[in-house]
MDAnalysis code that builds the backbone (N, CA, C; Angstrom):
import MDAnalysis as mda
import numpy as np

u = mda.Universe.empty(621, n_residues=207, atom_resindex=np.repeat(np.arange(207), 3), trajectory=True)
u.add_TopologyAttr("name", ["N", "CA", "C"] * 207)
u.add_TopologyAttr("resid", np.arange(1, 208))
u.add_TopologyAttr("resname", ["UNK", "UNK", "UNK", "UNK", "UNK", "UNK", "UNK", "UNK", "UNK", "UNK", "UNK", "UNK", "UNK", "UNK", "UNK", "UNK", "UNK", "UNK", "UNK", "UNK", "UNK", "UNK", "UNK", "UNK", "UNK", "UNK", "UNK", "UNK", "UNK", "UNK", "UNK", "UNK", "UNK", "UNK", "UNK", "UNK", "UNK", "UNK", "UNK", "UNK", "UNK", "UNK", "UNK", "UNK", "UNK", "UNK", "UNK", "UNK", "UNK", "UNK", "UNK", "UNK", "UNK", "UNK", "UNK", "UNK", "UNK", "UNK", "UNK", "UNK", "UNK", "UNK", "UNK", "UNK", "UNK", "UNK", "UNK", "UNK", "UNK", "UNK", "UNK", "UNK", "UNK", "UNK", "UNK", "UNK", "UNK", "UNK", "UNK", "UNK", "UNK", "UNK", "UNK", "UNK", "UNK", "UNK", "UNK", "UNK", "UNK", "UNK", "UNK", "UNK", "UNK", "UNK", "UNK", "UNK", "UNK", "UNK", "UNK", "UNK", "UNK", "UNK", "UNK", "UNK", "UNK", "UNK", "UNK", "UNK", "UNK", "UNK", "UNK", "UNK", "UNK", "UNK", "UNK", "UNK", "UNK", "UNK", "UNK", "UNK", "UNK", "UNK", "UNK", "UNK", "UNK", "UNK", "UNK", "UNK", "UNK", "UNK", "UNK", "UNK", "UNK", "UNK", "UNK", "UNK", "UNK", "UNK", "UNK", "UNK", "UNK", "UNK", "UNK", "UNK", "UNK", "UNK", "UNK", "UNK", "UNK", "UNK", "UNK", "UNK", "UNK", "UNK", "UNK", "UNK", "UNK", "UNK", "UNK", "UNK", "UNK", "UNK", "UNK", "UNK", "UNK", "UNK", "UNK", "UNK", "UNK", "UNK", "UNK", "UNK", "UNK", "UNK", "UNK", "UNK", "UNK", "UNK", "UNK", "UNK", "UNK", "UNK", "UNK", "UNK", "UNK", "UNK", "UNK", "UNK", "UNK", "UNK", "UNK", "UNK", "UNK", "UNK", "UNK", "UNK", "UNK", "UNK", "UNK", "UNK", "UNK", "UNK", "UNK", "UNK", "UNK", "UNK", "UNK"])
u.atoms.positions = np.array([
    [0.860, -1.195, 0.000],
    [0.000, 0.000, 0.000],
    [0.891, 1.238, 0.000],
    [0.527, 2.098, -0.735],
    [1.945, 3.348, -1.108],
    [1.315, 4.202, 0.234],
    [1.956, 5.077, 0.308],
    [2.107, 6.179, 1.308],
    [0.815, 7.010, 1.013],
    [0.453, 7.702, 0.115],
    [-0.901, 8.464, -0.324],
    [-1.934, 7.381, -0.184],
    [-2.027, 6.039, -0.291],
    [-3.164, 5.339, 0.035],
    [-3.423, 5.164, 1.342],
    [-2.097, 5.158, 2.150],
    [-2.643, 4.875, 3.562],
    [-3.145, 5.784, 4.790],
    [-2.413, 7.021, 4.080],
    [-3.298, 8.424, 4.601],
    [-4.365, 8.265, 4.289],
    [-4.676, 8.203, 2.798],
    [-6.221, 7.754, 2.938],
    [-7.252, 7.157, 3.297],
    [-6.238, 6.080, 3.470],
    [-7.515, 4.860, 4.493],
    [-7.498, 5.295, 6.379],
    [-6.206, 5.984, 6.824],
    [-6.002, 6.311, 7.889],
    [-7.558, 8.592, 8.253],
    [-7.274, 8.445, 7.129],
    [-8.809, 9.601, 6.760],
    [-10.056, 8.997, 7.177],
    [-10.364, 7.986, 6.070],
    [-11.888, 7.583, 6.027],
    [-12.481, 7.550, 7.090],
    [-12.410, 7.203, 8.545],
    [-13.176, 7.351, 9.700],
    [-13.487, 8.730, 10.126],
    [-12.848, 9.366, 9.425],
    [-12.792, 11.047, 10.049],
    [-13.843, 11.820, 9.068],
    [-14.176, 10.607, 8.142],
    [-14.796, 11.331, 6.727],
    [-16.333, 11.166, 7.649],
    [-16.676, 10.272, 8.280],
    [-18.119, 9.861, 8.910],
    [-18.098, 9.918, 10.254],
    [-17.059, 10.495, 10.739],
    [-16.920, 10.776, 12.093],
    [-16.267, 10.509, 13.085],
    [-15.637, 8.858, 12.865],
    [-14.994, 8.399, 13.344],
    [-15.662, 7.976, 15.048],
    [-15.124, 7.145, 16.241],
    [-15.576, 7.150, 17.105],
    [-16.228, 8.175, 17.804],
    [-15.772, 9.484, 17.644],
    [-16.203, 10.877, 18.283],
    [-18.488, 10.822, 17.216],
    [-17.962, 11.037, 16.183],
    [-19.257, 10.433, 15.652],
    [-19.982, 9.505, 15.605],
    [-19.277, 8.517, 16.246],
    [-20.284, 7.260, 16.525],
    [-21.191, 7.597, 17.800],
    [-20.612, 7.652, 18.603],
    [-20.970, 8.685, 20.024],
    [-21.760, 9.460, 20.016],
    [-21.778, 10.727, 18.970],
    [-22.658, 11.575, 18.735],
    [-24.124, 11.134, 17.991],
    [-23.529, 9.983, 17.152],
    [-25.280, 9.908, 16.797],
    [-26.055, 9.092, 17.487],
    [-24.759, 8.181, 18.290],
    [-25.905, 7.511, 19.064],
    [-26.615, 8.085, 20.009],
    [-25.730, 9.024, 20.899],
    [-26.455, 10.695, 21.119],
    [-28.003, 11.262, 20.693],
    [-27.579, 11.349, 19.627],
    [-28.745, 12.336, 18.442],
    [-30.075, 11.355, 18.584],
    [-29.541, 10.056, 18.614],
    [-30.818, 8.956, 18.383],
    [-31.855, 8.699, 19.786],
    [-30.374, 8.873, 20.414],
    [-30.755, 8.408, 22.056],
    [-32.073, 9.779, 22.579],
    [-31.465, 10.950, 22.098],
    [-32.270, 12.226, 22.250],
    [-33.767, 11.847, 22.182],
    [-34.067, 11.262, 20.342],
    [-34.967, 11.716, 19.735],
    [-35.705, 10.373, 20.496],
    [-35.479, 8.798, 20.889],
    [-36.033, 8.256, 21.289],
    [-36.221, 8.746, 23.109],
    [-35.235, 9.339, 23.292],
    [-36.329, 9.657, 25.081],
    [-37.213, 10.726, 24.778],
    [-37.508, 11.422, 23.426],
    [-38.101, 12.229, 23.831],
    [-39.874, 11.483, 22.818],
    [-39.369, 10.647, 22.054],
    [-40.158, 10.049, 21.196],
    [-41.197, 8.812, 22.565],
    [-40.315, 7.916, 23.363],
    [-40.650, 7.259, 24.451],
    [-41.905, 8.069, 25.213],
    [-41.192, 9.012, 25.697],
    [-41.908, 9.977, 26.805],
    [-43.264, 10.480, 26.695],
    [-43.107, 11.065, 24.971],
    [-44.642, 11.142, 24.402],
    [-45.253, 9.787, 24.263],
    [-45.165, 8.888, 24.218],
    [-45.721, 7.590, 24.315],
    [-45.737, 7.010, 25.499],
    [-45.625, 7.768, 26.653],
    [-45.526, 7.070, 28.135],
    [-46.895, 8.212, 28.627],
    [-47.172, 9.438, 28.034],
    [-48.219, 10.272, 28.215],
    [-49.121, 9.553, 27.760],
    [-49.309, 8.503, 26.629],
    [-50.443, 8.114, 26.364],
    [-51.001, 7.107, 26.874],
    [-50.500, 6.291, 28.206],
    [-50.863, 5.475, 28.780],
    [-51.924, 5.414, 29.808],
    [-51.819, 6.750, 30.162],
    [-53.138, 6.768, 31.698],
    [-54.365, 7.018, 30.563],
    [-54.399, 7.478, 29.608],
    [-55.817, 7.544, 28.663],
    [-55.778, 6.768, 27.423],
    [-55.277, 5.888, 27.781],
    [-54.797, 5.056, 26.218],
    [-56.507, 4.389, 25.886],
    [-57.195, 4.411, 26.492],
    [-58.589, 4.331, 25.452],
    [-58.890, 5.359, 24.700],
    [-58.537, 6.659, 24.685],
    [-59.180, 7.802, 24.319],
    [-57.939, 8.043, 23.064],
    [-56.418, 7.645, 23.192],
    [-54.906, 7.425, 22.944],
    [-54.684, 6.845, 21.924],
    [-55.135, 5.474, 22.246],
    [-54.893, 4.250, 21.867],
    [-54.236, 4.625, 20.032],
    [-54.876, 5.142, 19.465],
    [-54.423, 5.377, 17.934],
    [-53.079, 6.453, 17.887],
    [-53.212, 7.237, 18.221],
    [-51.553, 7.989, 19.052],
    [-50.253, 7.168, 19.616],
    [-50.784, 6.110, 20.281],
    [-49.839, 5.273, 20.809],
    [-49.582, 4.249, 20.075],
    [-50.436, 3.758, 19.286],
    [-49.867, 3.143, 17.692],
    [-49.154, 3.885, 16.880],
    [-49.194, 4.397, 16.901],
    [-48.362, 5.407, 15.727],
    [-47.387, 5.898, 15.971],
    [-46.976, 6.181, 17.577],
    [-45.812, 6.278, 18.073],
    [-45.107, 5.436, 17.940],
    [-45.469, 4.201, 18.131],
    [-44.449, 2.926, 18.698],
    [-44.363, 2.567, 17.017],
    [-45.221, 3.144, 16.373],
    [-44.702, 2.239, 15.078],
    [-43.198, 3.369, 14.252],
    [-44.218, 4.462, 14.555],
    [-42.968, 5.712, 14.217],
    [-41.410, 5.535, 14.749],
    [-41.328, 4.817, 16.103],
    [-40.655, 4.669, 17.025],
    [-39.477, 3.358, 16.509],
    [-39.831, 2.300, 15.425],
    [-39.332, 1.580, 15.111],
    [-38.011, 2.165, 14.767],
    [-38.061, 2.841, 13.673],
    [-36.870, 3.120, 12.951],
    [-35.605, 4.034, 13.572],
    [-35.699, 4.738, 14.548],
    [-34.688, 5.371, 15.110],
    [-34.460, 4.286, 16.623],
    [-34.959, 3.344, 16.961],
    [-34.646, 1.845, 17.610],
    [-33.821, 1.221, 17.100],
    [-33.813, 0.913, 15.860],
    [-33.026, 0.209, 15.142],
    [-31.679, 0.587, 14.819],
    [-32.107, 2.058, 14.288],
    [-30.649, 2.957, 14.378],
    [-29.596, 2.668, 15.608],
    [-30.089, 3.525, 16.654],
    [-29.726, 3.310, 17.885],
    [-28.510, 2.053, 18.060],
    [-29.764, 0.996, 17.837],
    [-28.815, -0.716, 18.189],
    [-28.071, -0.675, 16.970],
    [-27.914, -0.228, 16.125],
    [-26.735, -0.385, 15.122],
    [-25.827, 0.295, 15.339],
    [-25.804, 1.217, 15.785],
    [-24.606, 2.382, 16.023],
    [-23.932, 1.253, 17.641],
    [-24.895, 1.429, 18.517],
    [-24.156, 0.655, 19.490],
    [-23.309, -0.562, 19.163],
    [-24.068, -1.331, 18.674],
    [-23.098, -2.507, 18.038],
    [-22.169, -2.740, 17.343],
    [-22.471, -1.186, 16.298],
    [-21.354, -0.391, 15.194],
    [-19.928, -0.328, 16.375],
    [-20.468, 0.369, 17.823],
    [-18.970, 0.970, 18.480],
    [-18.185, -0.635, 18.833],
    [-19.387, -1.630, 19.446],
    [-18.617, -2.528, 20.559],
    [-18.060, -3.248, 19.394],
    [-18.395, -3.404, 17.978],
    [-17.305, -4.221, 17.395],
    [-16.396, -3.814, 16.698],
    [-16.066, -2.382, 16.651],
    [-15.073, -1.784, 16.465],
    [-13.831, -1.578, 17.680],
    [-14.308, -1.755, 18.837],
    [-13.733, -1.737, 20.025],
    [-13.101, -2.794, 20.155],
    [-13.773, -4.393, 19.786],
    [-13.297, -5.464, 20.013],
    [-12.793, -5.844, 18.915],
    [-12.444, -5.193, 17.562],
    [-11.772, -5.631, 17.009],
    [-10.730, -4.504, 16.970],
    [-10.479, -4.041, 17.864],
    [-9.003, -3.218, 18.081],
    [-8.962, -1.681, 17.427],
    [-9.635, -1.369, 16.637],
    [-9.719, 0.069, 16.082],
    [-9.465, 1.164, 16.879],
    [-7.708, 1.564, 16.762],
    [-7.600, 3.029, 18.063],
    [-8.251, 3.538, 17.763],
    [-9.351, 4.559, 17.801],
    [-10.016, 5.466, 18.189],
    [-11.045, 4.740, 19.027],
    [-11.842, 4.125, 19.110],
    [-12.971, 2.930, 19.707],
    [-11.857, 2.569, 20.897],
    [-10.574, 2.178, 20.966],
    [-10.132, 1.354, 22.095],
    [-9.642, 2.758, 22.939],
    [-9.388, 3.811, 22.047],
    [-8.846, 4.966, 23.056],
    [-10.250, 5.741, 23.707],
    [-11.166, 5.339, 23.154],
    [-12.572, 5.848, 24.032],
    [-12.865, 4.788, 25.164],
    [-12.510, 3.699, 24.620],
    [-12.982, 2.766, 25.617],
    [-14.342, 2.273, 26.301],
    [-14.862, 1.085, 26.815],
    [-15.524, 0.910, 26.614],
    [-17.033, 1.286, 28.070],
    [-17.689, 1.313, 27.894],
    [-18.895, 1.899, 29.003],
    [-18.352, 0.845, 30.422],
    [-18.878, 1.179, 31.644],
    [-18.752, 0.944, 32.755],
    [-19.042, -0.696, 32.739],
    [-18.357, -1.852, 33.508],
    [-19.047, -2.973, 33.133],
    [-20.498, -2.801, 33.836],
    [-21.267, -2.748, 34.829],
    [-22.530, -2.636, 35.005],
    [-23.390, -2.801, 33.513],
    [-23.112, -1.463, 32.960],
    [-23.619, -0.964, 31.540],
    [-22.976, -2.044, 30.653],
    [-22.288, -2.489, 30.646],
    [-21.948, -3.423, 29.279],
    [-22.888, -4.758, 29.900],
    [-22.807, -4.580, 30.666],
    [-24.400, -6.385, 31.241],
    [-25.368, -5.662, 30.906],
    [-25.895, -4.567, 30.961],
    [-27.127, -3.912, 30.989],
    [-27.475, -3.747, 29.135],
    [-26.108, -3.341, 28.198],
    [-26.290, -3.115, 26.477],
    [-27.162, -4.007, 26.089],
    [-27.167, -5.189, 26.535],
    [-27.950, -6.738, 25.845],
    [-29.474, -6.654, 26.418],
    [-29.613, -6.072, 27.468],
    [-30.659, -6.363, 28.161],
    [-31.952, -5.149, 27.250],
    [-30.891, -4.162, 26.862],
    [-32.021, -3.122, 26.477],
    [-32.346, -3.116, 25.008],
    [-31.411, -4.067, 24.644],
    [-31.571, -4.241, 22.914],
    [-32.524, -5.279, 22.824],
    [-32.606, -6.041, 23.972],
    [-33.574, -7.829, 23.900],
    [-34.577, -6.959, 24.265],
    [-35.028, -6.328, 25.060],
    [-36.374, -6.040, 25.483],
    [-36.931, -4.828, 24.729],
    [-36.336, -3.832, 24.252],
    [-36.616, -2.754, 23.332],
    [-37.145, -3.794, 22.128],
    [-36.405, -4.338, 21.429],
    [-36.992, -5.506, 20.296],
    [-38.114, -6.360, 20.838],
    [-38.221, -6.756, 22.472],
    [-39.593, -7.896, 22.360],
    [-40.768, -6.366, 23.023],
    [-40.440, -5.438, 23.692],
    [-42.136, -4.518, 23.586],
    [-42.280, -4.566, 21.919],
    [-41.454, -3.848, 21.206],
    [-41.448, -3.210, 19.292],
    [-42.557, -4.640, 18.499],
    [-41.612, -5.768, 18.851],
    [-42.111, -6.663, 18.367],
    [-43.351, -7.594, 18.929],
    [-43.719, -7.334, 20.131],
    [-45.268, -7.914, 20.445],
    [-46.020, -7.012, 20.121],
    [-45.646, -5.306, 19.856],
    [-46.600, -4.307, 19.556],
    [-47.243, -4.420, 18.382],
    [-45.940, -4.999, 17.500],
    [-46.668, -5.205, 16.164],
    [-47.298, -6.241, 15.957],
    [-46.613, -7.393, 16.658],
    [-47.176, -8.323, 16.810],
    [-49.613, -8.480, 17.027],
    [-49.123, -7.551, 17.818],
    [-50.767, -7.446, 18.476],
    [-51.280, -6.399, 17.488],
    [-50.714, -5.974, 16.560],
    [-51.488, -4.969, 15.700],
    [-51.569, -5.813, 14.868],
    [-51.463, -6.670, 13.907],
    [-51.272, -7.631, 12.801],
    [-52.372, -8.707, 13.252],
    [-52.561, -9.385, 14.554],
    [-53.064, -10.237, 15.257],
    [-54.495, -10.206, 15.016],
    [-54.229, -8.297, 16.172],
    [-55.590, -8.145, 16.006],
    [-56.221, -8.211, 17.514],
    [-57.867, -7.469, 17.828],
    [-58.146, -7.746, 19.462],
    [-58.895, -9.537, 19.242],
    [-57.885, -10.375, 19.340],
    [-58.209, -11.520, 19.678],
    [-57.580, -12.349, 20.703],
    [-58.591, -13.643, 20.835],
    [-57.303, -14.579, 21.795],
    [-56.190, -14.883, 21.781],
    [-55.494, -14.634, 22.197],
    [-53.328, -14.941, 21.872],
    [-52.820, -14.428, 23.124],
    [-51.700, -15.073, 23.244],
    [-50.695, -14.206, 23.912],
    [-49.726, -13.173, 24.092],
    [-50.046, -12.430, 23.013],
    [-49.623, -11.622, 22.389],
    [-49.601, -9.909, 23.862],
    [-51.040, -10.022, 24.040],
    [-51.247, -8.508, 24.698],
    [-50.688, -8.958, 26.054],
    [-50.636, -10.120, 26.441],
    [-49.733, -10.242, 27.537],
    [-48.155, -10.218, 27.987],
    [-47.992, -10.634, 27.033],
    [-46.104, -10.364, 26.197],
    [-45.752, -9.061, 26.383],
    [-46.766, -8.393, 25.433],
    [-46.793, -6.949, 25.148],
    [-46.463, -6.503, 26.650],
    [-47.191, -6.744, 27.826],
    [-47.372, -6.298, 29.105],
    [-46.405, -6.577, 30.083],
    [-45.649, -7.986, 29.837],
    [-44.491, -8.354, 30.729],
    [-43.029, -7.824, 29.887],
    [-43.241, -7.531, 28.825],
    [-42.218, -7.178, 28.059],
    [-41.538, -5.673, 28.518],
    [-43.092, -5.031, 28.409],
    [-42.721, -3.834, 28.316],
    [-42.621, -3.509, 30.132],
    [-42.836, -4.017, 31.285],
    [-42.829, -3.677, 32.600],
    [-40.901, -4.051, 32.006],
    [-40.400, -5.433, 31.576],
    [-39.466, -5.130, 31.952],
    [-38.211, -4.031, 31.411],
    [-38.621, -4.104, 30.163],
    [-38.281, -2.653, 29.555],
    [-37.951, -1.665, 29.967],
    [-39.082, -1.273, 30.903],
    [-39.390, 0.114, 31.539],
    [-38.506, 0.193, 32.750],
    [-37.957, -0.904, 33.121],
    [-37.098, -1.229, 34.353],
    [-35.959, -1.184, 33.787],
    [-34.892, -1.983, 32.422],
    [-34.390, -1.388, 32.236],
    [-33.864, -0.079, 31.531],
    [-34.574, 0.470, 30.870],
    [-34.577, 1.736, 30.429],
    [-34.285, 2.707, 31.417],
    [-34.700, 2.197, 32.616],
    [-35.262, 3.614, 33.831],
    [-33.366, 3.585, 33.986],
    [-33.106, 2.513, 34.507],
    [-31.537, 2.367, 34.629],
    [-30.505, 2.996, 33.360],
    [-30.909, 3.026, 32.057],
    [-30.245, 3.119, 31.091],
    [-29.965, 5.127, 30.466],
    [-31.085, 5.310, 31.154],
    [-31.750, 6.850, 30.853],
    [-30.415, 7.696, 32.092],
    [-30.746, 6.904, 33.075],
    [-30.235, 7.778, 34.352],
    [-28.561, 7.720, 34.388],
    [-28.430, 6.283, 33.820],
    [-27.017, 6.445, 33.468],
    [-26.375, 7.725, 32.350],
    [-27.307, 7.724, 31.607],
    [-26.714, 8.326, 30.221],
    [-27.270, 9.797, 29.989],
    [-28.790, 9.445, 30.477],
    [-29.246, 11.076, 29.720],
    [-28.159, 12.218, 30.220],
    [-27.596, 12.266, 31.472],
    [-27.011, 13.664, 32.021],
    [-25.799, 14.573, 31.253],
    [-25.224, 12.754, 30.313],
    [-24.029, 13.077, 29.509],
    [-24.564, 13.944, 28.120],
    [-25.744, 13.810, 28.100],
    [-26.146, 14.129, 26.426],
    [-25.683, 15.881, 25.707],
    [-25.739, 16.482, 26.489],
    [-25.581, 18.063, 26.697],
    [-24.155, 17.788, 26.163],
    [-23.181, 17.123, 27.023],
    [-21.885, 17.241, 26.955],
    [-21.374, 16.257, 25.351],
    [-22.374, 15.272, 25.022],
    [-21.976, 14.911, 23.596],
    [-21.837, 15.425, 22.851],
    [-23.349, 16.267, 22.818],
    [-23.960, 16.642, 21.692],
    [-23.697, 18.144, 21.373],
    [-23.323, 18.581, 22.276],
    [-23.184, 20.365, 22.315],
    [-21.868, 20.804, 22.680],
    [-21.133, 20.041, 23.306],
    [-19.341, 19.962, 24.165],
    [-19.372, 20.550, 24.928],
    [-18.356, 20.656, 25.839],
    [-17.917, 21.048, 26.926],
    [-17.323, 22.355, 26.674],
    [-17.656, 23.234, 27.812],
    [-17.359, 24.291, 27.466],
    [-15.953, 25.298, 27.178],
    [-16.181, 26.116, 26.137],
    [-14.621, 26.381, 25.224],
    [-14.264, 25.068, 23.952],
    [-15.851, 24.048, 24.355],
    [-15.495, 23.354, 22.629],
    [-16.626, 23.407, 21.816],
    [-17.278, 24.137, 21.544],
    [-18.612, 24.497, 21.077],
    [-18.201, 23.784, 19.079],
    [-17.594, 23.796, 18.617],
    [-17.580, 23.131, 17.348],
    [-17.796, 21.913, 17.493],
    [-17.898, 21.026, 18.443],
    [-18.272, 19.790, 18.228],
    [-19.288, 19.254, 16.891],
    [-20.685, 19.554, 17.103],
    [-21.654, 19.165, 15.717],
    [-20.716, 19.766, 14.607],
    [-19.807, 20.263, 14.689],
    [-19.256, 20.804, 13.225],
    [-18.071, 19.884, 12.773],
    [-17.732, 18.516, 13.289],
    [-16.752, 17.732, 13.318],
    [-17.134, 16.947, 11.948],
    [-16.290, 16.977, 11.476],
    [-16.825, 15.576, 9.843],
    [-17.742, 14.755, 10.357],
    [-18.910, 14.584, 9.146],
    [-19.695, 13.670, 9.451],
    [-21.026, 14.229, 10.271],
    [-21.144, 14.933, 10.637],
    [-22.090, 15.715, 10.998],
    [-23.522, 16.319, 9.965],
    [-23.329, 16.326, 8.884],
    [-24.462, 16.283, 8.342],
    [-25.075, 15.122, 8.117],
    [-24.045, 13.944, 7.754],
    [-24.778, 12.704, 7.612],
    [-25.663, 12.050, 8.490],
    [-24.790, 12.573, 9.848],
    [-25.073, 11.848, 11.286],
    [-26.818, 12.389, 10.857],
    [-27.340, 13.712, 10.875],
    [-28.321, 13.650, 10.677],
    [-29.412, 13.519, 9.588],
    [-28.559, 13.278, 9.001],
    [-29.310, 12.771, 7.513],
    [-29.797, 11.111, 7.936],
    [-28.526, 10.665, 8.550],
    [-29.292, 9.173, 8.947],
    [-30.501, 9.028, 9.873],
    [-30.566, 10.037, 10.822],
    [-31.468, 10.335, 11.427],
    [-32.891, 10.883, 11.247],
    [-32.395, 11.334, 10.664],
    [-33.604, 11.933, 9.569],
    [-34.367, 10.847, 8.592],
    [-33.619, 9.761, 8.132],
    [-33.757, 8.737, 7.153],
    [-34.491, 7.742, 7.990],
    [-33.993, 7.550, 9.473],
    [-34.376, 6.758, 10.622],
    [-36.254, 6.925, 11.058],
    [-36.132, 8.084, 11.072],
    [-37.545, 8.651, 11.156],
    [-38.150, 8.792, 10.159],
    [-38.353, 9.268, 9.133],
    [-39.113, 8.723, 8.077],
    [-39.409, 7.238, 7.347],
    [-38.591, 6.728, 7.838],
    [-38.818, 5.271, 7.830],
    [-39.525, 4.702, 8.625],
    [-39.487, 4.992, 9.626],
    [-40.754, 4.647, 10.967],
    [-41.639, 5.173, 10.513],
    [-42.047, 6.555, 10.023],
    [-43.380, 7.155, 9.720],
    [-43.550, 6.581, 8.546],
    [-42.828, 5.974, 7.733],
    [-43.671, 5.463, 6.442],
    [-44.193, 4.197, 7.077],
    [-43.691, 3.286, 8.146],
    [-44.640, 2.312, 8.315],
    [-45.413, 2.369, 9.162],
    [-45.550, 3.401, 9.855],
    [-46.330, 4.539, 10.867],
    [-47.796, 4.425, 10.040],
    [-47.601, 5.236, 8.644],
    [-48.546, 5.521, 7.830],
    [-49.262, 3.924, 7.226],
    [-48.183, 3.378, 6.448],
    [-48.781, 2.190, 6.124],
    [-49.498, 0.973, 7.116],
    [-49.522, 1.020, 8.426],
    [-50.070, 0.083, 9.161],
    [-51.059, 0.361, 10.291],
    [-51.140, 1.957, 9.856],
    [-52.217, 2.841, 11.056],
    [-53.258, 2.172, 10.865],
    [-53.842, 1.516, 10.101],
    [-55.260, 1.406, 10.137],
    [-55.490, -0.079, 10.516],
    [-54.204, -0.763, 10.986],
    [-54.490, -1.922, 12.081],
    [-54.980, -1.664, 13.543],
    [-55.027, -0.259, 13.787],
    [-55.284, 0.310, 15.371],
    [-56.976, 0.589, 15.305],
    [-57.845, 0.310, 14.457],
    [-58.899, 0.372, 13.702],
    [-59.695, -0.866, 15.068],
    [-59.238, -2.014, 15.271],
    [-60.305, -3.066, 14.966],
    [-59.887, -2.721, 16.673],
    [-58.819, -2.716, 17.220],
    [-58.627, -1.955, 18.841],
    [-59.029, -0.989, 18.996],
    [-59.321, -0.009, 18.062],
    [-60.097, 1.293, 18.841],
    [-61.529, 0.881, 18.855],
    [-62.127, 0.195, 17.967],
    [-63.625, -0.387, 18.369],
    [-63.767, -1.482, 19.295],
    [-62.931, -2.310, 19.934],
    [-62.817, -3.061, 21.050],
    [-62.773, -2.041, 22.069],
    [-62.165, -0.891, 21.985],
    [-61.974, -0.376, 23.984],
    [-63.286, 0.789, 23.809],
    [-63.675, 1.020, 22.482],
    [-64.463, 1.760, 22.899],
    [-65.870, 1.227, 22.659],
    [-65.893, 0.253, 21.822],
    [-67.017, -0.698, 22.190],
    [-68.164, -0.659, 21.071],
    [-67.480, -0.352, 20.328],
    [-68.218, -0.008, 18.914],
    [-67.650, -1.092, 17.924],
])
């Protein structure tokens, strides 16, 4: 490999952000889902009156989920396969590295009994019960996952003070272009599957 190629390949992480950008979008994602969550945790004490709001969240909600667990998984196997920048960040607290698996398994089984029970339908299955033990445990670890992390988000996403160029680091438009791509992808199947919340809004309200 000549000398001008390996600057170049020693570039390319810096072109998309490199670990400092991996960080940040998982950041950006982490943002838009506590704040995407939260409006969908309002719709629970009236979720008969809701109920079509809270479909549409959780379905909207898919695609920046997914993001999320890719970027995370993006860092830990860049970490474990030796990449200095990933090994010079190093890796989350062990607590939190037992806890990464726990919130990717249960974020995927609420997502997936939700849809599950929209496809189903208000019938006999086990489905709305899944839905119910899934998501209590979810909510347990999330509560842990939020408190660890949300406080840092300011300091990802905006820097520490006297480093205010941070969002201006390579890779920064993409970061939200993917994000952007993340969410419209949820709302397109947001849109395409709303009218499974149809045969549940005439079950709770009795029509």
């Amino acid at each position: 490999m000549s000398v001008t190629a390996r600057r170049r390949h020693r570039r390319q992480p810096e072109a998309v952000g490199g670990a400092e950008g991996n960080e940040q979008l998982t950041a950006l994602t982490g943002t838009v889902l506590l704040i995407g969550f939260a409006v969908e945790g309002l719709t629970l004490p009236a979720l008969q009156r809701l109920l079509t709001l809270h479909f549409f969240l959780g379905m909207l909600l898919i695609g920046p989920v997914l993001l999320k667990i890719c970027s995370t998984c993006y860092r830990f196997a860049r970490y474990y396969a030796g990449a200095p920048p990933y090994v010079r960040k190093g890796p989350p607290a062990p607590l939190l590295r037992l806890l990464g698996p726990c919130v990717i398994l249960t974020s995927l089984a609420v997502l997936g009994t939700g849809v599950a029970l929209a496809v189903a339908g208000p019938q006999q299955g086990p489905w709305l019960l899944l839905h119910k033990v899934t998501f209590v445990l979810w909510f347990g670890v999330m509560t842990i996952h939020v408190l660890a992390y949300a406080w840092q988000l300011p300091r990802i996403l905006l820097g520490s003070p006297g480093d205010g160029a941070r969002m201006a680091a390579p890779g920064g438009r993409f970061r939200w272009l993917v994000v952007g791509t993340s969410l419209a992808t949820g709302l397109l199947v947001a849109l395409l599957t709303i009218h499974l919340a149809t045969p549940w809004v005439a079950r709770m309200t009795g029509h």
